[in-house]
Structure formats: structure tokens, C-alpha cells
DRENDRENLO-238415 format. One record per residue: x, z, y of N, C-alpha, C, O in turn; residue in one letter. Coordinates in steps of 0.02 Angstrom, whole numbers, plus 50000, padded with zeros to 5 digits. Each point is the difference from the previous one (the first is absolute). Example, Ala and Ser with C-alpha at 12.3 -4.5 7.8 and 13.67 -1.06 7.14 Angstrom:
% residues 2
506605039049716499555000050059500455000050060500525003349999A;499304993150054500425000350059499615003750055500255000850055S;
This chain:
% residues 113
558075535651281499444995450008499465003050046499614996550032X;500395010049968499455002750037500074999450084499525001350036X;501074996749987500105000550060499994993950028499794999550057X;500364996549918499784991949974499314997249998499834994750026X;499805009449940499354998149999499775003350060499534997650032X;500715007149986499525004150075500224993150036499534996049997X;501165000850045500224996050033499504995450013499744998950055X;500084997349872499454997249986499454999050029499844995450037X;499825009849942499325003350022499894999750077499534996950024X;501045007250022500014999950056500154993650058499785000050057X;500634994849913500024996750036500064994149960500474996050003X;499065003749960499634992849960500554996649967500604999450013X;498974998049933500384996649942499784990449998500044997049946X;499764999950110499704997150011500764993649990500394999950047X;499774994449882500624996950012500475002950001500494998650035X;499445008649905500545004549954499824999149936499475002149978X;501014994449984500335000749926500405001549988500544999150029X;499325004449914500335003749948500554997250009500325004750024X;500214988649975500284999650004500324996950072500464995949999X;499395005350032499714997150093500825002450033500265004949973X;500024992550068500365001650053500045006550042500515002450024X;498765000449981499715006850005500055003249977500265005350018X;499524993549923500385005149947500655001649982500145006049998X;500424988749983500545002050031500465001350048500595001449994X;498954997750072500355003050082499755007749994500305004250034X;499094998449918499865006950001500605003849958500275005250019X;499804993249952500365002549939500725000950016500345004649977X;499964988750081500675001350021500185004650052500555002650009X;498654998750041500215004150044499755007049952500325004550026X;499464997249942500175007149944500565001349993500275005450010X;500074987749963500575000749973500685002850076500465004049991X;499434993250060500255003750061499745004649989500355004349973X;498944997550040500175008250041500155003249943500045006050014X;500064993149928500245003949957500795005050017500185005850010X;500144986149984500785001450015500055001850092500475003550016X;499114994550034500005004450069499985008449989500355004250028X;498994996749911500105007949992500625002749978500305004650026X;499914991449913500605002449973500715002650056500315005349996X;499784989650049500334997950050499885005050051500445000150044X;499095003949962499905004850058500114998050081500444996550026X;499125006249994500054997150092500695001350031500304996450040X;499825007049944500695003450030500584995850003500354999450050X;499804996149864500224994949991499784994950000500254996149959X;499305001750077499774993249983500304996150065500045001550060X;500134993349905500214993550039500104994049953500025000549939X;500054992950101499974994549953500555000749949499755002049947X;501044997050050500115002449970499985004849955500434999449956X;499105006550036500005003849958499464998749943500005003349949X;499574991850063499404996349983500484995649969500035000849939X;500264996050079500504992549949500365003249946500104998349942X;500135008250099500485003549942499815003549933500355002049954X;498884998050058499585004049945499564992949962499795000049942X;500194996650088499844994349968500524995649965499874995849957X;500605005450061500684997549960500135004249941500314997749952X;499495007750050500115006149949499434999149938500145002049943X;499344995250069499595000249949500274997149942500394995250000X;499335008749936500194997949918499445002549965499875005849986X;499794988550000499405001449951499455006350030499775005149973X;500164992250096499545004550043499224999850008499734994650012X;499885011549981499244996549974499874995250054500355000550051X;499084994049945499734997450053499255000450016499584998349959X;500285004050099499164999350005499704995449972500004994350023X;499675007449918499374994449965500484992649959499844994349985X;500795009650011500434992249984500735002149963500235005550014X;500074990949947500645000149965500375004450038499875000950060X;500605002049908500465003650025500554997650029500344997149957X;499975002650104500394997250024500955001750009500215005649986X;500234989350037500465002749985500444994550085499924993949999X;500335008150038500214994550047500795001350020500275001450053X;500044997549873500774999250012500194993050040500534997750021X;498935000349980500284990550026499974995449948500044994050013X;499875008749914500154997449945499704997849962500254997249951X;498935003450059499524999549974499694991549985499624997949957X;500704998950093500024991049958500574997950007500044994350022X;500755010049959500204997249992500594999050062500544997149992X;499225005850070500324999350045499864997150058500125001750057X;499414990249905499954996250054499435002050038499974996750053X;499485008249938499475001050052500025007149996499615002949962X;500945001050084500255007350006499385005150015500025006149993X;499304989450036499345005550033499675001049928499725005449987X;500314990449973499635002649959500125006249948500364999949949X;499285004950075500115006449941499785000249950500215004549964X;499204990350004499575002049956499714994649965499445001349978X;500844991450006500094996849951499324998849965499754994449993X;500045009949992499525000249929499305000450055499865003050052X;499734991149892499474999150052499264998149945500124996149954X;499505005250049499294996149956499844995050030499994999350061X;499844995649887499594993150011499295000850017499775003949960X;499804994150081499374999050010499654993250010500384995350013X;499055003649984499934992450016499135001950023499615004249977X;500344992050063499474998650014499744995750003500204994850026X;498955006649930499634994249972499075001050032499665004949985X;500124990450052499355002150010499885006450027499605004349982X;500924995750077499925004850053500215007049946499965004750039X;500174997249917500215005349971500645001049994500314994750006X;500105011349981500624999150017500315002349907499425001149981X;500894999849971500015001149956500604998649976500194994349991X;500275012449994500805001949965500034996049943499554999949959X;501024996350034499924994649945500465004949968499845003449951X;500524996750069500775004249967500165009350010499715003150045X;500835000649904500065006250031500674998950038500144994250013X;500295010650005500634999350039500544995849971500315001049948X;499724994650090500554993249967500685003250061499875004350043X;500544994049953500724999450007500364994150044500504996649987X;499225003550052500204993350059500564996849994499984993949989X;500495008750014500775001150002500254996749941500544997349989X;498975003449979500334995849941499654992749974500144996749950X;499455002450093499934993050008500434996750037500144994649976X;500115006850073500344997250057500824996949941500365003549964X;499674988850049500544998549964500594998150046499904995650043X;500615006949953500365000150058500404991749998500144996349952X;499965002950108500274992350010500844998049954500395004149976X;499644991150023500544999249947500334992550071500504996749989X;
């Protein structure tokens, strides 16, 4: 959070929420350079980036659920998604406010018959 909040600070929070698009485009590129470090310069290439992202199982996520991207995560039919599990928010009178804790996406989705 601390590096998060500097981000913040430095280049304004001006139409950032807590639960904002921003907030999770920060959190996904963490979640790269995480696995770029892992990945080392030496080896890095796209492929080696897909291949470590294909590898994840119950992997921490910046500021967010732990992720896992066998392809399998709804099921099959939407292969990008690694990480399923998401909080409800709603916004009321310009405030933004978590209705819910981590629900399970994936398992709302009722598959076609």
C-alpha cells in the first residue's frame, strides 16, 4: 500500500476509487513486474511472460485475490481471466462503498443448457 499511496500523492488521485479501474490497472501492472522480475532480463520474452502466467496456482496478487490462470478459472469459456473472485461496490451520492467481501464469480455464471 505504501507504494500505492506514494503513486497517489505524486501524480494525483483526482477520479481514483478505491475500487476505480486505476486501481486495478495499478495492481495488474505490480502484478507484471512482479513475474518480469521473476522471469529475469536474460529470459524475458513474450512467451516467457505467457508461460509464467500460465503457471500461476494460487499466486499472491497486488492489493487483490490470489490468482491462478490455468484457463480454468470460469470454466473455460473466458481463458484471460485468472482471478474470478471480485468485491461488490456501489456507488451512492458520489461515495463509493464495498457492499460485499470476496464473492466467487465463476460461480454465478450458469452455463447454457
Amino acid at each position: 500500500m505504501d507504494l500505492y499511496d506514494e503513486v497517489i500523492k505524486r501524480y494525483g488521485s483526482e477520479g481514483v476509487e478505491a475500487g476505480s479501474a486505476a486501481t486495478i490497472a495499478f495492481g495488474s501492472l505490480m502484478n507484471l513486474y512482479v513475474e518480469l522480475v521473476a522471469i529475469g532480463a536474460d529470459d524475458l520474452s513474450s512467451q516467457a511472460i505467457i508461460d509464467d502466467f500460465r503457471s500461476a496456482v494460487d499466486r499472491p496478487s497486488y492489493m487483490g485475490h490470489a490468482y491462478t490462470c490455468d484457463g480454468q478459472q470460469m470454466g473455460g469459456d473466458l481463458p484471460a481471466i485468472c482471478a474470478p473472485q471480485q468485491i461488490l461496490t456501489q456507488m451512492t451520492d458520489g461515495e463509493l462503498e464495498q457492499i460485499s467481501d470476496w464473492i466467487d464469480v465463476s460461480a454465478l455464471v450458469v452455463p447454457e443448457e
